[in-house]
C-alpha positions in Angstrom: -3.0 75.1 286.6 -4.2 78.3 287.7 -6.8 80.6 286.1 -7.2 83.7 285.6 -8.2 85.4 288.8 -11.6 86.6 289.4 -12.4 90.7 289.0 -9.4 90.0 286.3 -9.7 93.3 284.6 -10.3 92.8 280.8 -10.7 95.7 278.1 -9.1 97.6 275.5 -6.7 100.6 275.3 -6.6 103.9 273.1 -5.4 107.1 273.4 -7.0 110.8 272.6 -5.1 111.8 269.8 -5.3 108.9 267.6 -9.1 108.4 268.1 -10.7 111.7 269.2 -10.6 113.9 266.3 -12.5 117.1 266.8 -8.9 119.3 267.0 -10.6 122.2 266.8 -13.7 121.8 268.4 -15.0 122.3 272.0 -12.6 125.0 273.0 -9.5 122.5 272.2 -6.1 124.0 271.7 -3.9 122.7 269.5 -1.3 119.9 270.9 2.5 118.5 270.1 0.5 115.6 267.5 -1.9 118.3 266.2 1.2 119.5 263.7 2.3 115.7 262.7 1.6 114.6 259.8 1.1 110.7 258.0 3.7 108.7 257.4 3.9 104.7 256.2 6.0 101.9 256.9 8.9 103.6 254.6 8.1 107.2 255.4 8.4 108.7 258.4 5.8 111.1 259.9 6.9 114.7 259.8 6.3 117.7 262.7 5.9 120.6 260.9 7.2 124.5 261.8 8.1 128.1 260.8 11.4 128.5 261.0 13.2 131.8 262.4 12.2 133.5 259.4 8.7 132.4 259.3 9.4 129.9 256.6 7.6 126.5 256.3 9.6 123.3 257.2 9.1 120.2 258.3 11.4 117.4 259.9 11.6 113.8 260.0 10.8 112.0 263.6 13.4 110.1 265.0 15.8 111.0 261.9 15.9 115.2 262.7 15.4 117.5 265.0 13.1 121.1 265.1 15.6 123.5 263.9 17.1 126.1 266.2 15.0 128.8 266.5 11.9 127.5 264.6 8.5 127.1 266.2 5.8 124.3 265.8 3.0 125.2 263.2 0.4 124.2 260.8 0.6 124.1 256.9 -1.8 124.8 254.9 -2.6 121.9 252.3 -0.9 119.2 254.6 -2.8 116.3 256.1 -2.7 115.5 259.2 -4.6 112.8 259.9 -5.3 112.8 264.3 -7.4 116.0 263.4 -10.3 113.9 262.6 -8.6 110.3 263.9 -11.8 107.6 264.2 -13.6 110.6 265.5 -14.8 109.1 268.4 -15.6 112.6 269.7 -18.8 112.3 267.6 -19.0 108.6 267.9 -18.3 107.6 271.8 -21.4 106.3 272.6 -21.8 104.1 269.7 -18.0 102.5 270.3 -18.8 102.6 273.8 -21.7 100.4 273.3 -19.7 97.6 271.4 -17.1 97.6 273.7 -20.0 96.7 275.8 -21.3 94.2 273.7 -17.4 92.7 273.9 -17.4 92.4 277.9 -15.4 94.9 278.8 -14.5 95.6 282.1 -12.3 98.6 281.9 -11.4 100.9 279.2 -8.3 102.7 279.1 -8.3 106.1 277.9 -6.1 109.5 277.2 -7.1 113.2 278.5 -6.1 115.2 275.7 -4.5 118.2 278.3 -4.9 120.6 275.3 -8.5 119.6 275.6 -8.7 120.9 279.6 -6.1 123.7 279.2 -5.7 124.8 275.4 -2.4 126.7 275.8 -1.4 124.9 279.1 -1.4 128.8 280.5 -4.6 129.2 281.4 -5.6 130.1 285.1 -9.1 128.0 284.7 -9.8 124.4 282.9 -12.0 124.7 279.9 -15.4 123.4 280.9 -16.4 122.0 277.6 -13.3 119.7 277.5 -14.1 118.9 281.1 -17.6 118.0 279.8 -16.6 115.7 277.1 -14.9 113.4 279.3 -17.5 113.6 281.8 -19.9 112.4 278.9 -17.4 109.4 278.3 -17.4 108.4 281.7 -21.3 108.2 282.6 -21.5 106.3 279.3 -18.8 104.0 280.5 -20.3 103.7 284.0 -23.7 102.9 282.2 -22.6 99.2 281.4 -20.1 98.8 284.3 -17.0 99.6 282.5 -13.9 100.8 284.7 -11.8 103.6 282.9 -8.4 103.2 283.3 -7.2 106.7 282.0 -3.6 108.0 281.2 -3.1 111.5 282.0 -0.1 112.1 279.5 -0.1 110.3 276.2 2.1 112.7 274.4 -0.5 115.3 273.8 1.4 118.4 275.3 -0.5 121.5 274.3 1.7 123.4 271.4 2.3 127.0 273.4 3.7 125.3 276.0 6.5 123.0 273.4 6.7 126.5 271.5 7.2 129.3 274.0 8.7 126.8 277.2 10.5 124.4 275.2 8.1 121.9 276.4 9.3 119.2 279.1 12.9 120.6 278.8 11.6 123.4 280.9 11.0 122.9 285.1 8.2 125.6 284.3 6.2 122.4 282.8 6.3 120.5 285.9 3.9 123.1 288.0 1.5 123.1 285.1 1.2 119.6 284.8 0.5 119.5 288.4 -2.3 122.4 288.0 -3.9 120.2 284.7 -3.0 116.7 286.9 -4.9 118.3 290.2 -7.8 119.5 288.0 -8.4 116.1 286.7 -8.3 114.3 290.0 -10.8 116.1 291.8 -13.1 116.4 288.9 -13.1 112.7 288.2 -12.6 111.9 291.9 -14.9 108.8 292.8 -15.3 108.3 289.3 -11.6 107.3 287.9 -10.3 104.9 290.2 -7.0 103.6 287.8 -4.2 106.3 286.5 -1.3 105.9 285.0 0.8 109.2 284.7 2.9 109.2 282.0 2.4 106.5 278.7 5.6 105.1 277.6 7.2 107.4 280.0 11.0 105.5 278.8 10.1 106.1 275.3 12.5 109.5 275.1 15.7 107.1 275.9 14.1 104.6 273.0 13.8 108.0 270.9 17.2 108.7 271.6 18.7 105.2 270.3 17.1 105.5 267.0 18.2 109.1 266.3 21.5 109.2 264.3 24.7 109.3 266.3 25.4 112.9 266.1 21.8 113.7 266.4 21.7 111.4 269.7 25.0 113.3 270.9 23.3 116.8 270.0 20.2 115.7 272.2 21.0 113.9 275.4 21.5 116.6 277.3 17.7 117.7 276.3 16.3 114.3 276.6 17.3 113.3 280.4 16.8 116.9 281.6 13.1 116.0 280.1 12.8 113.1 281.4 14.1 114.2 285.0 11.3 116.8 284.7 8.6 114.0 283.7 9.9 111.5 286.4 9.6 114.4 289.2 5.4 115.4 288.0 4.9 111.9 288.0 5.8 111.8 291.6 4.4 114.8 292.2 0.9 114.1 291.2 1.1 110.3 292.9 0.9 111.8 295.6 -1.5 114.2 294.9 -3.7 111.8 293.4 -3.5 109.9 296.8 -4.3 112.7 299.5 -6.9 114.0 296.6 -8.4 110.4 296.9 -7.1 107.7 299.1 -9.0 105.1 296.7 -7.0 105.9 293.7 -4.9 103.3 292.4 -1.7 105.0 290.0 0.5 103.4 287.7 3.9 104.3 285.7 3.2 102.9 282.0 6.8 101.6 280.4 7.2 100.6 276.3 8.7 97.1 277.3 10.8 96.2 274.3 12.2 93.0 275.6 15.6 92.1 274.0 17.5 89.1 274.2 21.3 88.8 273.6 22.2 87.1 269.8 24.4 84.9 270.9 26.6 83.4 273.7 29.0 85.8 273.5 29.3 87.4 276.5 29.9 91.0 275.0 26.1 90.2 273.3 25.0 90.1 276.9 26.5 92.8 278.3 25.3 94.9 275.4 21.9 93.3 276.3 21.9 94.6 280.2 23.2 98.0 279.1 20.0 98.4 276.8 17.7 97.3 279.5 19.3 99.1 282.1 18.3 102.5 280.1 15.5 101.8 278.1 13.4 99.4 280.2 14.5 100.0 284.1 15.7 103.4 284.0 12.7 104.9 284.6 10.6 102.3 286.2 13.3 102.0 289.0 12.8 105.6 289.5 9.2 105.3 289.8 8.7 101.6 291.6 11.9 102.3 293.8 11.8 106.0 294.3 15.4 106.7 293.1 18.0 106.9 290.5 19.1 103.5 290.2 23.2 103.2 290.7 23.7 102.6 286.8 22.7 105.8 285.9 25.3 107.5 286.5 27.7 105.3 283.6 24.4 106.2 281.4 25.2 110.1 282.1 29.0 109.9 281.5 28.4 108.4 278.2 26.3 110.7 277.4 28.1 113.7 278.8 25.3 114.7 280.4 25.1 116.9 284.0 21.6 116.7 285.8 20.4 119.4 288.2 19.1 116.7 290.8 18.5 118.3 293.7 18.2 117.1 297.1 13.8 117.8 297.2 14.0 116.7 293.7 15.6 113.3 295.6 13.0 113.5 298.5 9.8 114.3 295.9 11.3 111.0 293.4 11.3 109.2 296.8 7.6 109.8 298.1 5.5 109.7 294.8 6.6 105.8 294.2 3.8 104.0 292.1 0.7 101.1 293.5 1.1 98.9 290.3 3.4 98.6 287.1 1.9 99.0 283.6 3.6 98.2 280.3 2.8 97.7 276.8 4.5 94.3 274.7 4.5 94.0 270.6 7.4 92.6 270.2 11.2 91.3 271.0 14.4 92.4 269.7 17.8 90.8 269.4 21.3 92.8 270.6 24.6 92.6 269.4 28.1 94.1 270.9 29.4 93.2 267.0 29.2 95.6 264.0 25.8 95.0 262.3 27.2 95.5 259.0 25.9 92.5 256.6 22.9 91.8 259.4 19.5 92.5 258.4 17.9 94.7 260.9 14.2 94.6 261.7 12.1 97.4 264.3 9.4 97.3 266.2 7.8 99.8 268.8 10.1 102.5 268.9 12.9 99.7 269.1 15.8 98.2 266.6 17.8 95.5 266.4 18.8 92.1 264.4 16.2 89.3 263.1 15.9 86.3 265.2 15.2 83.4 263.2 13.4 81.8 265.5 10.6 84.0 264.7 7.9 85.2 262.4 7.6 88.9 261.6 4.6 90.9 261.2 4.2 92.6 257.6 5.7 95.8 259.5 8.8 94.1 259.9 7.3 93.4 264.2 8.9 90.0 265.6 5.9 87.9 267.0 6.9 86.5 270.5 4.3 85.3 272.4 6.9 83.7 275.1 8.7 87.0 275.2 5.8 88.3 277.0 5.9 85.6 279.5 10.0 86.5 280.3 8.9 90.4 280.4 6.0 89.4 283.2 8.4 87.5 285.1 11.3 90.2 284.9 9.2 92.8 285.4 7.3 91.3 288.9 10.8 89.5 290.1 12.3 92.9 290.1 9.3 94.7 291.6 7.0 92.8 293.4 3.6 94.6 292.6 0.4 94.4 290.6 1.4 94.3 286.9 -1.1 95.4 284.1 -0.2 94.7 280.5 -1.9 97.4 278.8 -1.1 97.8 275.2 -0.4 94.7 273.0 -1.6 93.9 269.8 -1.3 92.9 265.8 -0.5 95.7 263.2 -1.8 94.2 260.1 -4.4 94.8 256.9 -7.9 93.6 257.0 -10.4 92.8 253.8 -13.8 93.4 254.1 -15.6 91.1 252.6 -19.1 92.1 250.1 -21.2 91.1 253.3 -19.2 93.7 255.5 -17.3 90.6 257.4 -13.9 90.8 258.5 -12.0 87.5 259.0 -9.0 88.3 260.9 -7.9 84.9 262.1 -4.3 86.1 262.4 -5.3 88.9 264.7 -6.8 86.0 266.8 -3.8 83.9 266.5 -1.7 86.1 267.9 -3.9 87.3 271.3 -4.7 83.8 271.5 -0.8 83.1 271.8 -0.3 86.2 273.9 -3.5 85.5 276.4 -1.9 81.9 276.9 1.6 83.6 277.9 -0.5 85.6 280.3 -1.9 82.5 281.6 1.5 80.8 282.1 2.8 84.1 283.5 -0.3 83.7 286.5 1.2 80.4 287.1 5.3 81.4 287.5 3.5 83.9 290.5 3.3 86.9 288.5 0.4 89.3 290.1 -1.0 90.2 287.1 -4.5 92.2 287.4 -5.1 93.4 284.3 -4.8 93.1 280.8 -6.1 96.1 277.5 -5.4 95.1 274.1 -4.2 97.7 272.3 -6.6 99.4 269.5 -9.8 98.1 270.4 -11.0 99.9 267.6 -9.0 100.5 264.7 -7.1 103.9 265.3 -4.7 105.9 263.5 -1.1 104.5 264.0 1.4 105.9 266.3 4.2 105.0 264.7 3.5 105.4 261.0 0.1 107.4 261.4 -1.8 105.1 259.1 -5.0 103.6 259.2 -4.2 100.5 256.9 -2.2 99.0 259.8 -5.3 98.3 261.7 -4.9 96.4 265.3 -8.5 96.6 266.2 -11.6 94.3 266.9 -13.9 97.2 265.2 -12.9 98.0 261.7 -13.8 101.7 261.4 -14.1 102.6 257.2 -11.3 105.2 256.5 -8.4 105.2 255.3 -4.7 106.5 255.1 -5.7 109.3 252.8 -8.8 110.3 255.1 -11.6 109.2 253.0 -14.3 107.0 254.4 -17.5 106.6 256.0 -16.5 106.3 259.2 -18.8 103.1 259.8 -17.7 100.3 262.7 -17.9 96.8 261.3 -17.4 94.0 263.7 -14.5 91.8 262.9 -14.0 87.9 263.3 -12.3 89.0 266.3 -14.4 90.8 267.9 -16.7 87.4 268.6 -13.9 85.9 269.9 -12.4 88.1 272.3 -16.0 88.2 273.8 -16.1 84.6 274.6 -12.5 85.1 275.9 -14.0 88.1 278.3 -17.1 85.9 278.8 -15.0 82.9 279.8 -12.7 84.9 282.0 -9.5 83.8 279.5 -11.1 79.6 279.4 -12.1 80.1 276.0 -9.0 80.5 273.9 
């Protein structure tokens, strides 16, 4: 029985907005998730705007869309709580320290591009953004941890998604490539591991769990987008390599895994369809270096014309990725039959049926630790290079106890299953190098923008109306993942 190999990189993952705070400080421009506001686990989060008449509005994410004409915009009186997040702008170097204390050997981290260039216009990168990061990294470097830093997690500054339409627009490309270039020869020698885009599929998943006229209303904006995303990222692959011939740069896929309900074979023909879009349509693009020959049923059934050029086919060919990254939570089940009468669970930006051959999370997420043994094996049997799985963790709501304790046994129960699935994944031949739970520290939630659904090893005192301390408590499983790191994955 193999091991984990040694170097095995073990850490954490987070991203700027939902841990940085400081929105308006240190010459920071306001971004997309600046304007969003808290949700729960029954209420979705809300962007807000002025519409064409200067009138306040907001809409619901994944149920609306911004109305024609309106523009992205803060309200007055409205919370929103990644202004302050964890504020780990103030706080780095003490979270830095305990992730220290766990073993880490690399940290993955977010650039907030509002942070570098506030309106995404400017000629020059703002210094004190540039600073910030630097400060990160010498603390990280201090006790030997790797950063492992995404270069997009959403975090598009505002002007550009007001006055360009955002990724919609080609115009976005070139900037990214100014803000991309900027980071890679300021960081160069001291970043070694990228990863362009997070969750780069995540617009198809988005599209899925709109409503069917909404979906209908959006495709056309959604895969010219994505085209436009799937272009920088080759675009700044290869920058990042003639910039530094020792950088190592990932894609980073949301790898829902799905499994057919049943025997039928319509089930499993709904099944591939899925995968084909939302897990392989991208990553073929940017593992293979073209549109794979499925896409082009996707585009009919969407109506959908894309302006692919033939340098848009040489660019997508040359910018191909050096490892595969992908975050797991959870597994889904797919139906070709109506789901009338079914009772439908989601998960990370996914839907389907329950299996009941699971157990479900208190946010309704299937736990499926074997599922992320099939996704290893699908993922490296179609691709054949390094794979990282960086994002995975439990949602769920911790006690403190009177003496500040934390016992979150079913947070350890579930990496405990997971980290074994990893194991058996080593041992099917999967080249797996590296492995970041997700929320490290507790962070505000993506999906639901809550801090009561905590996935962290550091319990950080606030809560989903804002109030709190701010104090890091060490949970249960903070001890044990540190014999885990300390063990190199022996000591489950």
């Amino acid at each position: 029985m193999k091991s984990f190999p040694k170097g095995f990189l073990w850490g954490g993952a987070t991203s700027a907005s939902q841990i940085e705070g400081g929105y308006a400080e240190g010459g920071k421009g306001l971004s997309i998730y600046d304007v969003r506001t808290a949700g729960s686990a029954n209420e979705p989060r809300y962007y807000t705007y002025l519409d064409k008449d200067s009138k306040p509005g907001k809409f619901a994410e994944l149920r609306e869309l911004l109305p024609e004409g309106a523009k992205y915009a803060l309200h007055a009186g409205e919370y929103y709580p990644n202004h302050t997040a964890i504020d780990f702008y103030h706080h780095y170097k003490e979270d830095i320290r305990m992730f220290a204390e766990m073993g880490f050997k690399v940290f993955r981290m977010s650039i907030d591009w509002s942070r570098i260039y506030p309106t995404g216009m400017e000629e020059e990168p703002n210094r004190q953004g540039l600073e910030f990061y630097w400060n990160i990294f010498r603390e990280l470097k201090k006790y030997n941890i790797e950063p492992l830093v995404t270069i997009w997690h959403g975090e598009t500054p505002l002007y550009i998604e007001n006055e360009l339409l955002g990724w919609a627009n080609r115009k976005t490309i070139e900037l990214f490539k100014k803000y991309a270039r900027t980071l890679f020869e300021e960081y160069k020698g001291v970043v070694h591991y990228w990863l362009t885009f997070n969750e780069i599929n995540n617009a198809l998943m988005f599209l899925n769990l709109l409503p069917t006229e909404s979906a209908a209303n959006d495709a056309q904006r959604t895969f010219t987008l994505l085209h436009h995303r799937l272009l920088a990222s080759a675009e700044i692959v290869q920058m990042g390599h003639a910039i530094d011939p020792e950088n190592k740069i990932g894609c980073m896929i949301c790898y829902g895994e799905s499994y057919p309900a049943t025997c039928n074979p319509k089930d499993v023909i709904a099944d591939m369809e899925l995968k084909q879009m939302q897990q392989f349509y991208c990553s073929d693009v940017q593992v293979r270096g073209v549109y794979p020959s499925y896409s082009n049923r996707i585009w009919e059934k969407y109506g959908v014309q894309l302006d692919v050029t033939a340098e848009d086919r040489a660019v997508l060919k040359a910018g191909t990725v050096d490892f595969y990254s992908f975050s797991y939570y959870c597994t889904s089940l797919v139906t070709a039959e109506d789901t009338e009468g079914k009772e439908k669970v989601k998960g990370n930006f996914t839907a389907g049926i329950r299996n009941p051959y699971l157990e479900y999370s208190k946010w309704g997420w299937a736990i499926d630790a074997d599922g992320l043994r099939f996704s290893l094996n699908e993922i490296y049997d179609r691709y054949g290079i390094p794979v990282m799985v960086v994002e995975n963790g439990l949602g769920a709501a911790d006690t403190v106890e009177t003496d500040d304790s934390i016992h979150d046994d079913y947070r350890i129960d579930y990496l405990r299953k997971h980290i074994t699935a990893l194991r058996e994944a080593i041992n099917d031949g999967v080249d797996l190098i590296g492995y970041t739970t997700w929320g490290c520290i507790d962070e505000v939630s993506m999906v639901t923008g809550e801090m009561k659904k905590r996935y962290g090893f550091i319990y950080v005192d606030r809560d989903n109306e804002g109030s709190g301390t701010l104090k890091r408590l060490k949970k249960d499983s903070f001890y044990w993942y540190k014999k885990v790191i300390a063990s190199n994955g022996e000591n489950l």
